[in-house]
N, CA, C and O atoms as a GROMACS GRO file, in nm:
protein
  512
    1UNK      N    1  -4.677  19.287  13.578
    1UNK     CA    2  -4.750  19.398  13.520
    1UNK      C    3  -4.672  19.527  13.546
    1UNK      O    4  -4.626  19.548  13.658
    2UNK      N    5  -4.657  19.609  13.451
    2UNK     CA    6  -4.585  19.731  13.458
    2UNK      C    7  -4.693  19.806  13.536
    2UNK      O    8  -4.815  19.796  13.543
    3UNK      N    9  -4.579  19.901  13.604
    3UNK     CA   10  -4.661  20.012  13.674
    3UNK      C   11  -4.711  20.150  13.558
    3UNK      O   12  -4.662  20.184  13.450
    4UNK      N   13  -4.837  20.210  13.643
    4UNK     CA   14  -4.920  20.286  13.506
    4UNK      C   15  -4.799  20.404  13.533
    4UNK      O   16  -4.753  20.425  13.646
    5UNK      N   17  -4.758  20.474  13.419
    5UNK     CA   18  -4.673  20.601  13.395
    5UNK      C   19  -4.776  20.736  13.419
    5UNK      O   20  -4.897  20.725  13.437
    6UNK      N   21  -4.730  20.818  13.417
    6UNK     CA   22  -4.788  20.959  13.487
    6UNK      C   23  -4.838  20.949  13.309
    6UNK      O   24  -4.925  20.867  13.282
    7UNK      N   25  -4.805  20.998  13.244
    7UNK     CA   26  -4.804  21.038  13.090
    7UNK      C   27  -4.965  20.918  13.056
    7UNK      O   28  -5.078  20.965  13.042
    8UNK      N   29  -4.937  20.784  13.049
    8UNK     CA   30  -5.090  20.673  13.045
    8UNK      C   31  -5.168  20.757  13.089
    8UNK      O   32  -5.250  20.822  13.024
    9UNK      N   33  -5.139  20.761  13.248
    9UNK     CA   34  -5.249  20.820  13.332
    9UNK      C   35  -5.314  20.899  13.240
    9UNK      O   36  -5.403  20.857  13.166
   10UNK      N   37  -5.255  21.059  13.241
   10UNK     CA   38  -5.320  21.130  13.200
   10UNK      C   39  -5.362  21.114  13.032
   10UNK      O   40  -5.420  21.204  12.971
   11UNK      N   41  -5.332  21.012  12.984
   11UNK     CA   42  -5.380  20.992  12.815
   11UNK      C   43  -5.495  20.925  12.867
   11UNK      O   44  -5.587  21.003  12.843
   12UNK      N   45  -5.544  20.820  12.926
   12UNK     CA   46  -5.678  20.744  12.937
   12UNK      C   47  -5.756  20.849  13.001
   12UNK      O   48  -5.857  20.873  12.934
   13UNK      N   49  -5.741  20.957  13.162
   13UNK     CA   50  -5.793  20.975  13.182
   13UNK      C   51  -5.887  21.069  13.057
   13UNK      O   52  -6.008  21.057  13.037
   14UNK      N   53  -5.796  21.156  12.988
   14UNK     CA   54  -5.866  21.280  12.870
   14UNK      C   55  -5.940  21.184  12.796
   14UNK      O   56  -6.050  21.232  12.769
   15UNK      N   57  -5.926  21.078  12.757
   15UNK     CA   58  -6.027  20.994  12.670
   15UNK      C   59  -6.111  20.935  12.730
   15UNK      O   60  -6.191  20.879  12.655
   16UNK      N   61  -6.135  20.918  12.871
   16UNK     CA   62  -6.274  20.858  12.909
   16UNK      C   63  -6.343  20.996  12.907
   16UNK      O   64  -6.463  21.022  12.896
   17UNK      N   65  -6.248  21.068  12.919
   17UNK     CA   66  -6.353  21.242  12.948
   17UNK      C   67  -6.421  21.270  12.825
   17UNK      O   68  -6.541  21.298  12.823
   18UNK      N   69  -6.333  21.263  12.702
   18UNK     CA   70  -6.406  21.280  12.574
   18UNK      C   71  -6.549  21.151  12.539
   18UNK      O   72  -6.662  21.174  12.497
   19UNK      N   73  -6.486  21.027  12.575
   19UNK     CA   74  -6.605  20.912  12.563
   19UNK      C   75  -6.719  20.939  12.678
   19UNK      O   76  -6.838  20.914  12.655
   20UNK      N   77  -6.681  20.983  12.780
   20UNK     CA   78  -6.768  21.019  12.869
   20UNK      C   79  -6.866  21.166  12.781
   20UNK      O   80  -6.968  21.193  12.845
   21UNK      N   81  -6.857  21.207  12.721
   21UNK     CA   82  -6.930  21.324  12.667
   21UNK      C   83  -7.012  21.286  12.529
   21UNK      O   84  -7.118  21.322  12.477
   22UNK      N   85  -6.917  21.204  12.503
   22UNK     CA   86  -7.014  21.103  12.327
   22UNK      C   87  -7.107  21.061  12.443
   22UNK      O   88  -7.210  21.128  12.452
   23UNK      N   89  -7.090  20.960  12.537
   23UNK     CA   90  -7.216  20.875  12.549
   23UNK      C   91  -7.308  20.981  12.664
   23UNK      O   92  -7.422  20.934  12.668
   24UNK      N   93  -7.302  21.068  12.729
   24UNK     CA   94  -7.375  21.172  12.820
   24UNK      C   95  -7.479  21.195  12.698
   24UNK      O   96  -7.596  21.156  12.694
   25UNK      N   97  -7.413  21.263  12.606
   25UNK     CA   98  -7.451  21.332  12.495
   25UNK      C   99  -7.579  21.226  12.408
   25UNK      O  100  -7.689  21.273  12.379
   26UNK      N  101  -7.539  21.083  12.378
   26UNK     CA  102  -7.633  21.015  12.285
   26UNK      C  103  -7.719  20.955  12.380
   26UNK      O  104  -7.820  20.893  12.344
   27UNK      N  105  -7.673  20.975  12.554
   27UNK     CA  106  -7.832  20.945  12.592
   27UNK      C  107  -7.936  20.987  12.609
   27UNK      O  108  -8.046  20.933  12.617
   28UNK      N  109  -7.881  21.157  12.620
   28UNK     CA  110  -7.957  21.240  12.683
   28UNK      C  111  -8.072  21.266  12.509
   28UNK      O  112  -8.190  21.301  12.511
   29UNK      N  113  -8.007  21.243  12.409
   29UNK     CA  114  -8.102  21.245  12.307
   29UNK      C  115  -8.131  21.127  12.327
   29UNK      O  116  -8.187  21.156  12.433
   30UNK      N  117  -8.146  21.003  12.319
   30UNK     CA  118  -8.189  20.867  12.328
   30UNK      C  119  -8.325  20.907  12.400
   30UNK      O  120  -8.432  20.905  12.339
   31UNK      N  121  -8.313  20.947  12.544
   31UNK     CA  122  -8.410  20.998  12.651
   31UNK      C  123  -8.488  21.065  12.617
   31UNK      O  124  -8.603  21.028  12.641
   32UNK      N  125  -8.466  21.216  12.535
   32UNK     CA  126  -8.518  21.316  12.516
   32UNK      C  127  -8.462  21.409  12.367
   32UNK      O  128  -8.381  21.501  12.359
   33UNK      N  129  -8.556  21.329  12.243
   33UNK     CA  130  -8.502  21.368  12.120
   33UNK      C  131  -8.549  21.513  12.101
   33UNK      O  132  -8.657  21.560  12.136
   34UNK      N  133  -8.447  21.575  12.039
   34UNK     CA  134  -8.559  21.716  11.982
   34UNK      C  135  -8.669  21.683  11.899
   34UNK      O  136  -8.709  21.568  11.880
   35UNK      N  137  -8.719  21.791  11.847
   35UNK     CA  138  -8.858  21.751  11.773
   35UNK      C  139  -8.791  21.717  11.604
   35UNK      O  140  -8.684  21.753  11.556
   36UNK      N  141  -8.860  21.668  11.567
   36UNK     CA  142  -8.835  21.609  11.421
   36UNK      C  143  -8.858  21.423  11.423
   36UNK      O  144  -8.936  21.353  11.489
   37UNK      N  145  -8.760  21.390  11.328
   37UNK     CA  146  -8.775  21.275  11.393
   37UNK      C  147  -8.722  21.179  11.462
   37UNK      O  148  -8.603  21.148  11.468
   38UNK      N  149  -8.820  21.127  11.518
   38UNK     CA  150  -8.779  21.125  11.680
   38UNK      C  151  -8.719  20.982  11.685
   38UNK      O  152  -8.641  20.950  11.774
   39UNK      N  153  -8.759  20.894  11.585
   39UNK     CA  154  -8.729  20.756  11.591
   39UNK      C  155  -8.537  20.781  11.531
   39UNK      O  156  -8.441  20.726  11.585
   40UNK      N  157  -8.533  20.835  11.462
   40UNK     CA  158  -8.411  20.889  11.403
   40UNK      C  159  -8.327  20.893  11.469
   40UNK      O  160  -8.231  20.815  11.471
   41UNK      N  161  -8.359  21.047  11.582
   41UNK     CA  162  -8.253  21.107  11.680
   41UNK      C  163  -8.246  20.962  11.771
   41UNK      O  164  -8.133  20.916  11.787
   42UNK      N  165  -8.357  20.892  11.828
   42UNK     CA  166  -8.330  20.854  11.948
   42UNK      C  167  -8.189  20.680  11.907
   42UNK      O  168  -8.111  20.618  11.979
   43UNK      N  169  -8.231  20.671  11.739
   43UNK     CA  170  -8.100  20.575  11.715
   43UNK      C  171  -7.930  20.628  11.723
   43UNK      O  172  -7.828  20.569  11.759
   44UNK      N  173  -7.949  20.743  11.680
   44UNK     CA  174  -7.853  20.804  11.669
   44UNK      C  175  -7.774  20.846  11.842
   44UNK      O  176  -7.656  20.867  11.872
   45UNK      N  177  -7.911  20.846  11.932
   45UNK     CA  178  -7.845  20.878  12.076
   45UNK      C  179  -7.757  20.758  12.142
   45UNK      O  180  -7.647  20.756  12.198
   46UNK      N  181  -7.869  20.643  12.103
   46UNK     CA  182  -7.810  20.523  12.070
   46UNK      C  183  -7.699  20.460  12.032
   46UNK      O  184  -7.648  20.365  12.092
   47UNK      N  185  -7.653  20.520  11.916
   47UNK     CA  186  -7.560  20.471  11.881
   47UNK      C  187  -7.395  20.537  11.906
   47UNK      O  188  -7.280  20.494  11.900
   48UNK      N  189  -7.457  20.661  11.937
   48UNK     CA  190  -7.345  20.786  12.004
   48UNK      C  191  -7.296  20.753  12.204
   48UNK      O  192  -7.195  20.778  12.269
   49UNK      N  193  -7.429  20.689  12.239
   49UNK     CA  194  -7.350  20.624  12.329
   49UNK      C  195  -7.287  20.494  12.341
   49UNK      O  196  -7.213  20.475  12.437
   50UNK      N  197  -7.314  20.368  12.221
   50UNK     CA  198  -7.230  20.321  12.211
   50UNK      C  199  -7.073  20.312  12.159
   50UNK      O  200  -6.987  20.224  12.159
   51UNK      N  201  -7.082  20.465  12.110
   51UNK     CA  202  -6.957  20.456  12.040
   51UNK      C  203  -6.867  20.527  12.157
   51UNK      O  204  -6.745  20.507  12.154
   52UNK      N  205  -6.926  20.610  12.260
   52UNK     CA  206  -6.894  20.647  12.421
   52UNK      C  207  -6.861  20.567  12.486
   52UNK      O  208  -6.752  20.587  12.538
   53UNK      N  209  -6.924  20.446  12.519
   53UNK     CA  210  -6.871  20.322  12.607
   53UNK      C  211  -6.795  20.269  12.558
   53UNK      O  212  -6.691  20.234  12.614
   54UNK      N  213  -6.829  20.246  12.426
   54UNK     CA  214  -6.689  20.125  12.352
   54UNK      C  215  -6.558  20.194  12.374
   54UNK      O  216  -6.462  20.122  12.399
   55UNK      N  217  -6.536  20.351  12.365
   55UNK     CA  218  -6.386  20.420  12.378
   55UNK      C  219  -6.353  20.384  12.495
   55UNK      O  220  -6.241  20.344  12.524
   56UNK      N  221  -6.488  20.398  12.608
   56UNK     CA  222  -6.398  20.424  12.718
   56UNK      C  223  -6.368  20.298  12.755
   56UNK      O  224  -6.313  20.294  12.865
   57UNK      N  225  -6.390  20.165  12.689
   57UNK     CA  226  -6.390  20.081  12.753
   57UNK      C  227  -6.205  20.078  12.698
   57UNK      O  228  -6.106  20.068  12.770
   58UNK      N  229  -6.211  20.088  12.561
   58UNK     CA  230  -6.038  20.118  12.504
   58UNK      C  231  -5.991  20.161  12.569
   58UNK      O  232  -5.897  20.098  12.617
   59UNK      N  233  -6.013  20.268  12.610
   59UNK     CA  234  -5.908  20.313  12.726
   59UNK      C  235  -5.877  20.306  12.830
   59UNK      O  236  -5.764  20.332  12.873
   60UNK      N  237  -5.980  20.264  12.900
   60UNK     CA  238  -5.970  20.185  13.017
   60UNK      C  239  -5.903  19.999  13.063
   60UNK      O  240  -5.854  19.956  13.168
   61UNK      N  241  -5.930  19.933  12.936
   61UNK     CA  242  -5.828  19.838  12.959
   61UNK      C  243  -5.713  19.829  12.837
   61UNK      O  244  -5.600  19.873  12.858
   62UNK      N  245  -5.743  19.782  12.736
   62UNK     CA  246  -5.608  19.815  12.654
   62UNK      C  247  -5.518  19.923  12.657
   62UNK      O  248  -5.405  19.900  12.700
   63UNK      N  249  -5.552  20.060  12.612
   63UNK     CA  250  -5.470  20.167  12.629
   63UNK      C  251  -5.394  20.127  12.742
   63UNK      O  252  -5.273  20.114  12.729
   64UNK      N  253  -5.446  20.107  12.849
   64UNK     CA  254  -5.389  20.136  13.000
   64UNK      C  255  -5.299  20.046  12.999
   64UNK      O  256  -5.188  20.086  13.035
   65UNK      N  257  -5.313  19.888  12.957
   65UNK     CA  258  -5.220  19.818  12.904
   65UNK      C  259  -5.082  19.844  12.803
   65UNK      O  260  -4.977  19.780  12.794
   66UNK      N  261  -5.132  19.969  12.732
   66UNK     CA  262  -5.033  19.992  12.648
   66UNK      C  263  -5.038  19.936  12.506
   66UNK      O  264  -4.963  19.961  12.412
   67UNK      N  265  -5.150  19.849  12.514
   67UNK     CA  266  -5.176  19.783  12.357
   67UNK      C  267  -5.143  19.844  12.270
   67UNK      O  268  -5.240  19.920  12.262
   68UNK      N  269  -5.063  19.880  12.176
   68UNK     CA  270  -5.069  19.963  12.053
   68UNK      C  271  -5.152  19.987  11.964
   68UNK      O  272  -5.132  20.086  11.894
   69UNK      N  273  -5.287  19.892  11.936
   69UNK     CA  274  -5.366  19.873  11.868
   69UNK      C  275  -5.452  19.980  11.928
   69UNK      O  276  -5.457  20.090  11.873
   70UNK      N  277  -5.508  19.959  12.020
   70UNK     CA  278  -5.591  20.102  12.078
   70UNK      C  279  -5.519  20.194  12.097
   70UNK      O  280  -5.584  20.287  12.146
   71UNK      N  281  -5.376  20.226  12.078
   71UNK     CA  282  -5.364  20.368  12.046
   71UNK      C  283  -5.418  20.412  11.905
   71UNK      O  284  -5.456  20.528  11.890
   72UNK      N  285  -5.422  20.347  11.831
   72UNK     CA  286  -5.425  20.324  11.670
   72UNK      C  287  -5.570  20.393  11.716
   72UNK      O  288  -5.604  20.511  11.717
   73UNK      N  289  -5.636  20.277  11.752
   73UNK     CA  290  -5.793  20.285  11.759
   73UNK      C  291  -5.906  20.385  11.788
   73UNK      O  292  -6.019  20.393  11.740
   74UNK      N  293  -5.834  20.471  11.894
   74UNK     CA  294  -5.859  20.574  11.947
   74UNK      C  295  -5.851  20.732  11.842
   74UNK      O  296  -5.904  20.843  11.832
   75UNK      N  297  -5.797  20.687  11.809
   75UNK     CA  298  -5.738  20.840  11.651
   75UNK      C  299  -5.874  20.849  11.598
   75UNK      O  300  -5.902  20.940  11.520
   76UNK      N  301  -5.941  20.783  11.623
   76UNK     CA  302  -6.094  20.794  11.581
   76UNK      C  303  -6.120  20.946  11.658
   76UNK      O  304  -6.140  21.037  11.578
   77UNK      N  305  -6.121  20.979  11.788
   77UNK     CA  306  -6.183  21.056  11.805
   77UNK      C  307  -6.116  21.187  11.788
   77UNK      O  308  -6.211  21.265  11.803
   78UNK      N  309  -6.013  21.257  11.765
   78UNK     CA  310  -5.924  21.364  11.733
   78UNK      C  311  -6.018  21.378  11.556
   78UNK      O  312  -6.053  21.486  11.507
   79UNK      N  313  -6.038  21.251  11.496
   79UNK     CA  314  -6.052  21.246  11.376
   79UNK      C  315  -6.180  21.349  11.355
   79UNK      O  316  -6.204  21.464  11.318
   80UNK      N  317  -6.251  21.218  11.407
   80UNK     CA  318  -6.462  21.248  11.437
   80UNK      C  319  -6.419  21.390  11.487
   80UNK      O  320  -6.437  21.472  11.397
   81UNK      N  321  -6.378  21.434  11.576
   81UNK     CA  322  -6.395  21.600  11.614
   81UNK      C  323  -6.371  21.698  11.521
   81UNK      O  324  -6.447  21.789  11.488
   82UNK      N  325  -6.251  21.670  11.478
   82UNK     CA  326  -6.184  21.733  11.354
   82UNK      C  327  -6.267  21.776  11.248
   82UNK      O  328  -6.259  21.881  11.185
   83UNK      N  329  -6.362  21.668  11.232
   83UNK     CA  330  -6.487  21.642  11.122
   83UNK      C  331  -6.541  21.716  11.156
   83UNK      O  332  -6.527  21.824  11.099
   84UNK      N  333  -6.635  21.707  11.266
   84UNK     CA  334  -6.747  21.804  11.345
   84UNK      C  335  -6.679  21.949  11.342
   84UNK      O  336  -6.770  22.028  11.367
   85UNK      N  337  -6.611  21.990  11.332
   85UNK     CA  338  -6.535  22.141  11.385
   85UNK      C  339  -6.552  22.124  11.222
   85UNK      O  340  -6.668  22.126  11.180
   86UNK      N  341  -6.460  22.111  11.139
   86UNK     CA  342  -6.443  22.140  11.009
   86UNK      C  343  -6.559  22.176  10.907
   86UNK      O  344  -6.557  22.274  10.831
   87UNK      N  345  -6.668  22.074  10.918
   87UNK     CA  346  -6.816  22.036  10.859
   87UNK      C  347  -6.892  22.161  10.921
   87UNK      O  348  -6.969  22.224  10.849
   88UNK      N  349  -6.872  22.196  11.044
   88UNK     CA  350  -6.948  22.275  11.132
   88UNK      C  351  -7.097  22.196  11.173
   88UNK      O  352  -7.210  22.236  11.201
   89UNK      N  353  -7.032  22.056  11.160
   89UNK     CA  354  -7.148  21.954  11.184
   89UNK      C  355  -7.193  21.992  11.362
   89UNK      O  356  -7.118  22.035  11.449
   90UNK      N  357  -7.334  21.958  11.372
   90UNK     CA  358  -7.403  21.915  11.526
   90UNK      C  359  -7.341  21.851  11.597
   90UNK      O  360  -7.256  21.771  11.558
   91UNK      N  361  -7.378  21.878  11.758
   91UNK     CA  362  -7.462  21.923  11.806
   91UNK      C  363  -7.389  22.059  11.845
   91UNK      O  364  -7.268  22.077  11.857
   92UNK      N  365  -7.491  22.149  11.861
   92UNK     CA  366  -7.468  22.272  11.915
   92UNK      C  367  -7.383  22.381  11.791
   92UNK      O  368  -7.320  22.332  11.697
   93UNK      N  369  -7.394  22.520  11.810
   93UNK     CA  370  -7.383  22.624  11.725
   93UNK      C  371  -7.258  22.690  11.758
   93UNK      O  372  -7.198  22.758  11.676
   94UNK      N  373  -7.214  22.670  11.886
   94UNK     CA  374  -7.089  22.775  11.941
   94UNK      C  375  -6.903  22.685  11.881
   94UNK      O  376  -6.790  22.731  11.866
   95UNK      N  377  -6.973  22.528  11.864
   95UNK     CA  378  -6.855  22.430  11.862
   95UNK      C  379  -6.747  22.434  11.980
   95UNK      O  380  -6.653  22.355  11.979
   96UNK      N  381  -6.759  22.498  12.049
   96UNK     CA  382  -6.654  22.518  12.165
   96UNK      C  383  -6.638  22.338  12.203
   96UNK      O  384  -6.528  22.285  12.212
   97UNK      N  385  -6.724  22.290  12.216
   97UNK     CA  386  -6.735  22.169  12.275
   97UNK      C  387  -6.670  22.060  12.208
   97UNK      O  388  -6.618  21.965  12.265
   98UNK      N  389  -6.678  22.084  12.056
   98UNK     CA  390  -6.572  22.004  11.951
   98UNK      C  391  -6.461  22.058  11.950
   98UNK      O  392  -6.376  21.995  11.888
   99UNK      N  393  -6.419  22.187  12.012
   99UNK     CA  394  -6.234  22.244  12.004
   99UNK      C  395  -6.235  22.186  12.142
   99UNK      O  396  -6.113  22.182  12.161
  100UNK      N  397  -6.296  22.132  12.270
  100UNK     CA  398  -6.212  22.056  12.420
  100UNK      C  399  -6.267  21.929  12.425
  100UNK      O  400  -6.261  21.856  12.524
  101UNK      N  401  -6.322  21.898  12.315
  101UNK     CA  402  -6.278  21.773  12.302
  101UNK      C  403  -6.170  21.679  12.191
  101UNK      O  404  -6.137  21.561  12.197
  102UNK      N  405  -6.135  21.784  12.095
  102UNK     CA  406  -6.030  21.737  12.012
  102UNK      C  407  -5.923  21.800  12.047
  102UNK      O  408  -5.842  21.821  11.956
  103UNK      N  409  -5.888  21.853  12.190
  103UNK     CA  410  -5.764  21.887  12.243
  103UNK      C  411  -5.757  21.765  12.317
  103UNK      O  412  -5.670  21.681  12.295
  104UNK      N  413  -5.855  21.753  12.413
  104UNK     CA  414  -5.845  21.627  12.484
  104UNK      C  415  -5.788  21.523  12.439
  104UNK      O  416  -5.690  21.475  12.497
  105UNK      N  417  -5.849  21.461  12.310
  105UNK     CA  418  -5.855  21.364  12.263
  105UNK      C  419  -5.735  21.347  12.207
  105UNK      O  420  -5.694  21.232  12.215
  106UNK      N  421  -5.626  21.468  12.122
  106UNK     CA  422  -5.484  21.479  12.105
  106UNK      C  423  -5.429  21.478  12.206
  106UNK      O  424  -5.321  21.423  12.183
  107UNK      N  425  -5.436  21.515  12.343
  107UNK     CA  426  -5.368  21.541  12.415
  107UNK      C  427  -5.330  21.360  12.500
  107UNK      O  428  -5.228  21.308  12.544
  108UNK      N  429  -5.491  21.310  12.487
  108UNK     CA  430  -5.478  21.156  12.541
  108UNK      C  431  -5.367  21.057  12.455
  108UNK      O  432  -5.297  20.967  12.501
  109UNK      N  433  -5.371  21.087  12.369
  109UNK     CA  434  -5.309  21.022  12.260
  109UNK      C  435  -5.172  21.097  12.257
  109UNK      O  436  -5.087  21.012  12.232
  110UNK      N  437  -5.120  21.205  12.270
  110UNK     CA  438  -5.000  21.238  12.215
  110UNK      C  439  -4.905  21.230  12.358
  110UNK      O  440  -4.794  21.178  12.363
  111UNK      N  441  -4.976  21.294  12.472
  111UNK     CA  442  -4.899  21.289  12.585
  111UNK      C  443  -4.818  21.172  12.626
  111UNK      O  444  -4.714  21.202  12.684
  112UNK      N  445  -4.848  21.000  12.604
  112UNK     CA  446  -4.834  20.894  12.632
  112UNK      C  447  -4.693  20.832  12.508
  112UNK      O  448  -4.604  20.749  12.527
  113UNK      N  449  -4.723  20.906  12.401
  113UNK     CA  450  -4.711  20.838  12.258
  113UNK      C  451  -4.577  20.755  12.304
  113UNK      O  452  -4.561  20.643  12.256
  114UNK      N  453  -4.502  20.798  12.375
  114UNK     CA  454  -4.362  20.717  12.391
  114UNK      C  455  -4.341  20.627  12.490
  114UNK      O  456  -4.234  20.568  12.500
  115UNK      N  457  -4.453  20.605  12.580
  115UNK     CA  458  -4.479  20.425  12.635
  115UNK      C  459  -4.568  20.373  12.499
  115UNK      O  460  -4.546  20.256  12.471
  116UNK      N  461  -4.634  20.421  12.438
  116UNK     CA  462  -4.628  20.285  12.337
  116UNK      C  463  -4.560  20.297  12.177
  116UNK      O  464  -4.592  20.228  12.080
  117UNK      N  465  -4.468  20.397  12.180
  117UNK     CA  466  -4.351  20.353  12.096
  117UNK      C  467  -4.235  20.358  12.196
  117UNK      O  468  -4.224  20.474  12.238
  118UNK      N  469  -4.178  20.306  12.230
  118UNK     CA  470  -4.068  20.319  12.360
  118UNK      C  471  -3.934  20.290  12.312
  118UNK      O  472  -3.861  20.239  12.397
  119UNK      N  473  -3.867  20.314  12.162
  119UNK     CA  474  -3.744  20.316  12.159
  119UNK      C  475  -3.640  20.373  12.185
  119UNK      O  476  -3.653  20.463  12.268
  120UNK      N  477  -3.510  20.350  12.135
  120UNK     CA  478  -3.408  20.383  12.239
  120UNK      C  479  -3.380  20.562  12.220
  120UNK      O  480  -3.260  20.585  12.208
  121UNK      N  481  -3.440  20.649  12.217
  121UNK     CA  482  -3.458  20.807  12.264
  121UNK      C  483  -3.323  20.842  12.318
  121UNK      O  484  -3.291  20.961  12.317
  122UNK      N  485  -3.222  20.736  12.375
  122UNK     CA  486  -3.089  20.828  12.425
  122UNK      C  487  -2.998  20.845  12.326
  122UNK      O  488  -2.997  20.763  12.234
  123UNK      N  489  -2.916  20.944  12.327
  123UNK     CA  490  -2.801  20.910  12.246
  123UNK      C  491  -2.687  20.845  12.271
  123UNK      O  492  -2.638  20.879  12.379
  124UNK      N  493  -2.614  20.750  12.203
  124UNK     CA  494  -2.504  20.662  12.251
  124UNK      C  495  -2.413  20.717  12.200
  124UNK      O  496  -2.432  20.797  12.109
  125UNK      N  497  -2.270  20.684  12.252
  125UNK     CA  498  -2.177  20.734  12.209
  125UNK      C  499  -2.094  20.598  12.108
  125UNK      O  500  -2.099  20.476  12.103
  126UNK      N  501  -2.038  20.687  12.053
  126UNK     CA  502  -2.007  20.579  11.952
  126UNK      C  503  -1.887  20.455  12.046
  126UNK      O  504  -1.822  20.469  12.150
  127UNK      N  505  -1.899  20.346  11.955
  127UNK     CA  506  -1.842  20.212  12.016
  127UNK      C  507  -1.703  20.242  11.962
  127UNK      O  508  -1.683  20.294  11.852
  128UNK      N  509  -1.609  20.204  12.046
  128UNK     CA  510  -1.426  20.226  11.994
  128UNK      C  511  -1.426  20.118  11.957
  128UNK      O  512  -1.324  20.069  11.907
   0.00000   0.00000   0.00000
């Protein structure tokens, strides 16, 4: 087993931080919907924390592995934020919270990008 690189490190840790805030976020409505409707919000808290656990679970074993596929997989959330900031979609009015988490979420993903594309980056000198 390869040893984890400083660069992994800090790409999984920013993405459990961002998945850690999807699922905080869809329980605390799950728990406690605003008013409207309530059967609605509380699927939606539901389903916002499963889409929280399932990342972090990506990043916590594949990513960390280096799988390439969950790097792929993960572009979901730079995406979804992107959306939310752009749309000026919910939750909350200030969006601050969708610009640190789609830094995060680039930053998990871009900091690493070259343990899981890892080609040859040196320059050679030509062969006589």
């Amino acid at each position: 087993m390869r040893r984890e690189s400083n660069a992994v490190r800090a790409g999984w840790i920013c993405l459990v931080a961002v998945s850690l805030g999807i699922a905080g976020f869809g329980v605390v409505v799950a728990i406690a919907p605003p008013a409207g409707d309530t059967l609605l919000y509380r699927a939606d808290g539901l389903a916002s924390a499963g889409v929280g656990l399932f990342g972090a679970l990506l990043a916590l074993v594949p990513f960390r592995r280096r799988e390439r596929w969950a790097w792929f997989a993960l572009w979901f959330y730079p995406l979804f934020w992107a959306a939310h900031l752009a749309g000026q979609l919910p939750p909350g009015k200030d969006h601050i919270h969708q610009v640190v988490f789609l830094v995060l979420s680039l930053a998990g993903l871009l900091v690493p990008v070259r343990e899981f594309f890892p080609g040859d980056h040196a320059e050679t000198a030509p062969q006589p």
